[in-house]
Kinemage of the C-alpha trace (Angstrom):
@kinemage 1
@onewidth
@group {chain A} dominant
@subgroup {mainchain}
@vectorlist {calphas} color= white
{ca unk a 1} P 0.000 0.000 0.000
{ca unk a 2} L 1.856 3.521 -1.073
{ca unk a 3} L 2.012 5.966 1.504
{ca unk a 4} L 0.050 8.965 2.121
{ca unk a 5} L 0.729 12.351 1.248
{ca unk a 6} L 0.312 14.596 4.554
{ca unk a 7} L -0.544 17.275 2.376
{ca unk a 8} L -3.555 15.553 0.324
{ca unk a 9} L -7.334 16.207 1.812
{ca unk a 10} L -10.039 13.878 1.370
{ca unk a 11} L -13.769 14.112 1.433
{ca unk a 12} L -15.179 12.316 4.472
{ca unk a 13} L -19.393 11.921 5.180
{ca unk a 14} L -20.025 10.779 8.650
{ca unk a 15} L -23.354 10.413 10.637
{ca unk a 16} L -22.900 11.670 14.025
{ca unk a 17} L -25.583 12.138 17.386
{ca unk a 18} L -27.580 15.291 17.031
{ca unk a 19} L -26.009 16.425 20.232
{ca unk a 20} L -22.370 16.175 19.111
{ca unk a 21} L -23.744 18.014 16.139
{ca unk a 22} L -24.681 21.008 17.868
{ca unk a 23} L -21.712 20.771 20.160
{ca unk a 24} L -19.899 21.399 17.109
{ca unk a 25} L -21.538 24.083 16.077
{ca unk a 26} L -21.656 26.209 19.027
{ca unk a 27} L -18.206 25.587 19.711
{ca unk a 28} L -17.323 26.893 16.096
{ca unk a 29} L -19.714 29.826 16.563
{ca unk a 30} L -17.890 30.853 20.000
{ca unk a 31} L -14.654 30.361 18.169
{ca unk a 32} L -13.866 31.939 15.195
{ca unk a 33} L -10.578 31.132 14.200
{ca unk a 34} L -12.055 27.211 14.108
{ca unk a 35} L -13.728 25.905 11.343
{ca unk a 36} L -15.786 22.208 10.924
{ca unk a 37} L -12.181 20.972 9.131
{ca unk a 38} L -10.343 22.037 11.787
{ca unk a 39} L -12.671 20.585 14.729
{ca unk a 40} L -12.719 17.016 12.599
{ca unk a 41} L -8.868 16.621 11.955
{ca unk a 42} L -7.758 18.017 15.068
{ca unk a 43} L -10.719 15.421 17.527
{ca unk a 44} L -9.640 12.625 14.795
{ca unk a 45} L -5.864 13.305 15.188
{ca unk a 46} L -5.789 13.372 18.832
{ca unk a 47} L -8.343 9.776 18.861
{ca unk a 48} L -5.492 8.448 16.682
{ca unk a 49} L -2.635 9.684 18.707
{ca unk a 50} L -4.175 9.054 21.518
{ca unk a 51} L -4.877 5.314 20.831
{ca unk a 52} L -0.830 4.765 19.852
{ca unk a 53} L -0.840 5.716 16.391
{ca unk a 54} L 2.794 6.370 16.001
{ca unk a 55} L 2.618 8.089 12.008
{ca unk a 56} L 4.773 11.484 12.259
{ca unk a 57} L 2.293 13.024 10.256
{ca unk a 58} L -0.456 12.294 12.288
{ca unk a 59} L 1.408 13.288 15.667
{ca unk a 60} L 1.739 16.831 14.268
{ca unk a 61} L -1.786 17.024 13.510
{ca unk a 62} L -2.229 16.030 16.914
{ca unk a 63} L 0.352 18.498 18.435
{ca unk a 64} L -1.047 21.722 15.834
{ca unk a 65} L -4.843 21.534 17.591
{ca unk a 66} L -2.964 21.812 21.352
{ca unk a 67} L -0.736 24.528 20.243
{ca unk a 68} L -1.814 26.345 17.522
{ca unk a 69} L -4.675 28.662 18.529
């Protein structure tokens, strides 16, 4: 399997609880500088890092949503 490009987005379509939902959105509408793309990668990312994932690029995901603000 070739590796992926850290650079490359992809589409993703998920179905989540209502509540997390509007979670999201407030959150977003409290904070400007966050966008849905930014909320997704940076929850996913940390889930991932979290859990052991030990891929460079997704550590630095991981370590841009704690420090960059």
């Amino acid at each position: 399997m070739p590796e992926p490009t850290p650079d490359v987005a992809i589409s993703l379509e998920a179905e989540v609880p209502e509540v997390l939902f509007e979670g999201m959105r407030r959150f977003i509408d409290q904070h400007p500088q966050w966008d849905q793309y930014r909320l997704v990668t940076s929850a996913l990312a940390g889930f991932l890092f979290q859990h052991g994932c030990k891929d460079p690029c997704v550590q630095q995901h991981y370590l841009n949503g704690l420090f960059l603000r």
